[in-house]
C-alpha positions as a printed NumPy array, in Angstrom:
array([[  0.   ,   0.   ,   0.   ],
       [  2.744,   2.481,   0.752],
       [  4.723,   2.756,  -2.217],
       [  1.764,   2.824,  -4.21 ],
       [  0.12 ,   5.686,  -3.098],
       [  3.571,   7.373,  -2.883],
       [  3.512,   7.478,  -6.775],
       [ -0.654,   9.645,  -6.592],
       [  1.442,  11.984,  -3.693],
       [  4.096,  12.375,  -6.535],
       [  1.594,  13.264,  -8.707],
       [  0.053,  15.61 ,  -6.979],
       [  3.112,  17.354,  -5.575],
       [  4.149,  17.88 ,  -9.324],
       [  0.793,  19.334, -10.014],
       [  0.923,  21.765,  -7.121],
       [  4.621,  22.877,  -8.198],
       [  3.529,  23.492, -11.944],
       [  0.456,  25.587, -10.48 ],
       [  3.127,  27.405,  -8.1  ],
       [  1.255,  26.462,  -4.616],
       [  4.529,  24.74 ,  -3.678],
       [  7.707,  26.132,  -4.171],
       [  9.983,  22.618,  -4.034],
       [ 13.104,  24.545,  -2.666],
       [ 10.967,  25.889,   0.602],
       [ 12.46 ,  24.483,   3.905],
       [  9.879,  22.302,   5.728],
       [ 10.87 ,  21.521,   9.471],
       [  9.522,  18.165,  10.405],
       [  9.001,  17.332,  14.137],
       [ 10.92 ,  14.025,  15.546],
       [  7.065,  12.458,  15.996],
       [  6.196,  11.727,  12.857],
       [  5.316,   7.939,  10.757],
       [  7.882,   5.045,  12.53 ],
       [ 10.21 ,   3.118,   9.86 ],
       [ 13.466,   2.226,   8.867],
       [ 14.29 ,   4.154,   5.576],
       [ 14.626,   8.263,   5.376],
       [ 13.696,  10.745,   7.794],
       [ 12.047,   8.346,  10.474],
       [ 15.447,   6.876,  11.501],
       [ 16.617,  10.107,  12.75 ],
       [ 16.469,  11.277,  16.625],
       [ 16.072,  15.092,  15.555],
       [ 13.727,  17.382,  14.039],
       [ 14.996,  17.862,  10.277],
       [ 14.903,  20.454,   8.04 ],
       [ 14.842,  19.994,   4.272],
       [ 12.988,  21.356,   1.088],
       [  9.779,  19.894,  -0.325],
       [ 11.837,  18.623,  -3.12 ],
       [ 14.546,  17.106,  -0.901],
       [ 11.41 ,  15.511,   0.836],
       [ 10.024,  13.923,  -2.262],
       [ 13.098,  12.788,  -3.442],
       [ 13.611,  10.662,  -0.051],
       [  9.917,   9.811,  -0.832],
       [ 10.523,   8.261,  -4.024],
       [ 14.586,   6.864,  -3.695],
       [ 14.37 ,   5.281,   0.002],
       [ 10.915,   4.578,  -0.053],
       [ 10.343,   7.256,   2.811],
       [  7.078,   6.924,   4.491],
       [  7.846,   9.909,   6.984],
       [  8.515,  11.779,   4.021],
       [  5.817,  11.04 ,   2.169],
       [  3.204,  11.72 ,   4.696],
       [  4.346,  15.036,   4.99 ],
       [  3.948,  15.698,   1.443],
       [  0.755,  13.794,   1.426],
       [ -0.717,  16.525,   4.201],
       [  0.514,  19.716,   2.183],
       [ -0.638,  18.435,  -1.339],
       [ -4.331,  17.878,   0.627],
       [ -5.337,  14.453,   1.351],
       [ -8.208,  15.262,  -0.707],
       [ -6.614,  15.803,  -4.149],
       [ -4.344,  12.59 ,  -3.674],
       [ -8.019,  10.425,  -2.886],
       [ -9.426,  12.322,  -6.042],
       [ -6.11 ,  11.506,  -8.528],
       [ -7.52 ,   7.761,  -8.937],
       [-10.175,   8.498, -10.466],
       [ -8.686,  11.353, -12.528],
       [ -6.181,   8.52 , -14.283],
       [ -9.271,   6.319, -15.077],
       [ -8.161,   4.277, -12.436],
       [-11.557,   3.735, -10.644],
       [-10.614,   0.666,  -9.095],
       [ -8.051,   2.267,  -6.929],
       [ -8.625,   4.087,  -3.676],
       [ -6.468,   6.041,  -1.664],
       [ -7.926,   6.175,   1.896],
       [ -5.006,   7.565,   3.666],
       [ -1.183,   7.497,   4.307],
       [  1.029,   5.016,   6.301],
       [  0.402,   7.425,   8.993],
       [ -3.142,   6.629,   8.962],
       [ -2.71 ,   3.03 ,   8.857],
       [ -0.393,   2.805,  11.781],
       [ -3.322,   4.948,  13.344],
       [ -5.799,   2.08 ,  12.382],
       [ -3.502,  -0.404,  13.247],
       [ -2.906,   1.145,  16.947],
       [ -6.451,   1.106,  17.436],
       [ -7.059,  -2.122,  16.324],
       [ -4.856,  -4.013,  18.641],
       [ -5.493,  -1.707,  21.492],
       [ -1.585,  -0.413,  21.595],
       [  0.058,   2.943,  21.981],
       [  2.971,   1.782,  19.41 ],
       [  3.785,   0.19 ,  16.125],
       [  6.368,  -2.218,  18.072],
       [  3.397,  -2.714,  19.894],
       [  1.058,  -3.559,  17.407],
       [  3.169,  -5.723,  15.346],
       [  3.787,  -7.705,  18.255],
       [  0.241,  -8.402,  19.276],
       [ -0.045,  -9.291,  15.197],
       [  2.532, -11.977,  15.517],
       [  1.112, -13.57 ,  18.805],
       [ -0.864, -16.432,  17.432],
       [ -2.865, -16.536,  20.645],
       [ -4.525, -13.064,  20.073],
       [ -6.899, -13.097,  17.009],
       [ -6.9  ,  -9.559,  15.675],
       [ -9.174,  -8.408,  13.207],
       [ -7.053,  -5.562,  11.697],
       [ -8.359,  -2.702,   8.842],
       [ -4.95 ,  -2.492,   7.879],
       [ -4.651,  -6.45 ,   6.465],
       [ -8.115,  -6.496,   5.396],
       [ -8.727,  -6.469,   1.789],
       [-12.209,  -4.094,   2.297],
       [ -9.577,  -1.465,   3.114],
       [ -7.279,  -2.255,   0.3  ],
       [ -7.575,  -1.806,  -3.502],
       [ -9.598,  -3.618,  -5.838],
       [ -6.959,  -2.751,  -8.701],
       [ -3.474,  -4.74 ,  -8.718],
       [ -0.544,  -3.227, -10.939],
       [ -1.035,  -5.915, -13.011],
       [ -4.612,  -5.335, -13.141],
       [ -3.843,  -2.181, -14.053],
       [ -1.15 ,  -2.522, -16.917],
       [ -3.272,  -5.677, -18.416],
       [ -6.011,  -3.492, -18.245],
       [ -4.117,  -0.956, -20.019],
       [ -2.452,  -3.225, -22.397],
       [ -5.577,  -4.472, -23.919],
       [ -7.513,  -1.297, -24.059],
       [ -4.661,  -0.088, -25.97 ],
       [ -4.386,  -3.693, -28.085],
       [ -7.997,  -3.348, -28.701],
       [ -8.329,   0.384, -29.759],
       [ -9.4  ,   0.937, -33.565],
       [ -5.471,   3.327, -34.012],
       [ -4.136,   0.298, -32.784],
       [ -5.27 ,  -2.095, -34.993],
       [ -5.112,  -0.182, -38.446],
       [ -1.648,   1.271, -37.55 ],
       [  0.564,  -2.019, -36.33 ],
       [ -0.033,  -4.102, -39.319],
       [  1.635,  -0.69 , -41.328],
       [  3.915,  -0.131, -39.127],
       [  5.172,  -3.873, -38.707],
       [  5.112,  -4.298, -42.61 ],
       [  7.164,  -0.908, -42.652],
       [  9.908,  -2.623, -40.474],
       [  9.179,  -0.785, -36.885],
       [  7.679,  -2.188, -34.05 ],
       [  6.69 ,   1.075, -32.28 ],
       [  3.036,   1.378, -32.852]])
């Protein structure tokens, strides 16, 4: 779920730079509490200061869920849930950031911590019904869904098939 919806906050960061409602080399201060992982800003013990740009960077390259929650918030929650269904991707949902599954999860199992929460997941003596695993919370659309999808609406469209038999008898493969 996480790196996937990092690619709509890309989106909509880009968006909101080309309208000029972010200016990617503005320094953002983010707190020390902020979304718990290994990769990026979440391993440090400080408050850090970087740019939008450096943010979304760490966002995309280390997989930075800190990072990407912060963008997720300034872009507006709102437009990132809408950009599914922008693409044509209707399938997909975007109900939140990791920040708000941790939040689920926390509340699920009744802890105050991811540690926490993980380990009540992996006692096998404490059934757990958690939003965060369940697929009602997840997406209906799979990447490969979504490029097979994709593939054959684009295999099946009428430029398609009048312009690939030319173009393969014309020695290219691009169609």
């Amino acid at each position: 779920m996480a790196s996937v919806y990092k690619v709509f906050v890309l989106v909509a960061y880009c968006r909101a730079v080309d309208a000029g409602t972010i200016d990617p080399r503005e320094p953002v201060v983010v707190p020390v509490r902020r979304t718990p992982g290994i990769p990026g800003i979440s391993a440090l013990a400080d408050p850090v200061t970087m740019s939008w740009r450096d943010l979304v960077t760490s966002m995309v390259t280390a997989s930075d869920n800190a990072a990407a929650d912060v963008v997720h918030t300034r872009v507006g929650r709102d437009r990132v849930a809408a950009l599914p269904a922008e693409l044509g991707l209707g399938g997909t949902r975007i109900r939140g950031g990791t920040d708000d599954v941790f939040a689920d999860l926390l509340a699920d199992t009744g802890t105050d911590d991811v540690a926490a929460a993980f380990g009540v997941l992996a006692d096998n003596d404490v059934p757990v019904e958690t939003r965060a695993l369940s697929p009602v919370y997840g997406s209906s659309t799979t990447a490969a869904d979504t490029t097979v999808s994709r593939l054959m609406s684009s295999v099946n469209s009428e430029s398609t098939r009048t312009s690939w038999p030319r173009s393969i008898a014309g020695g290219r493969v691009v169609p």
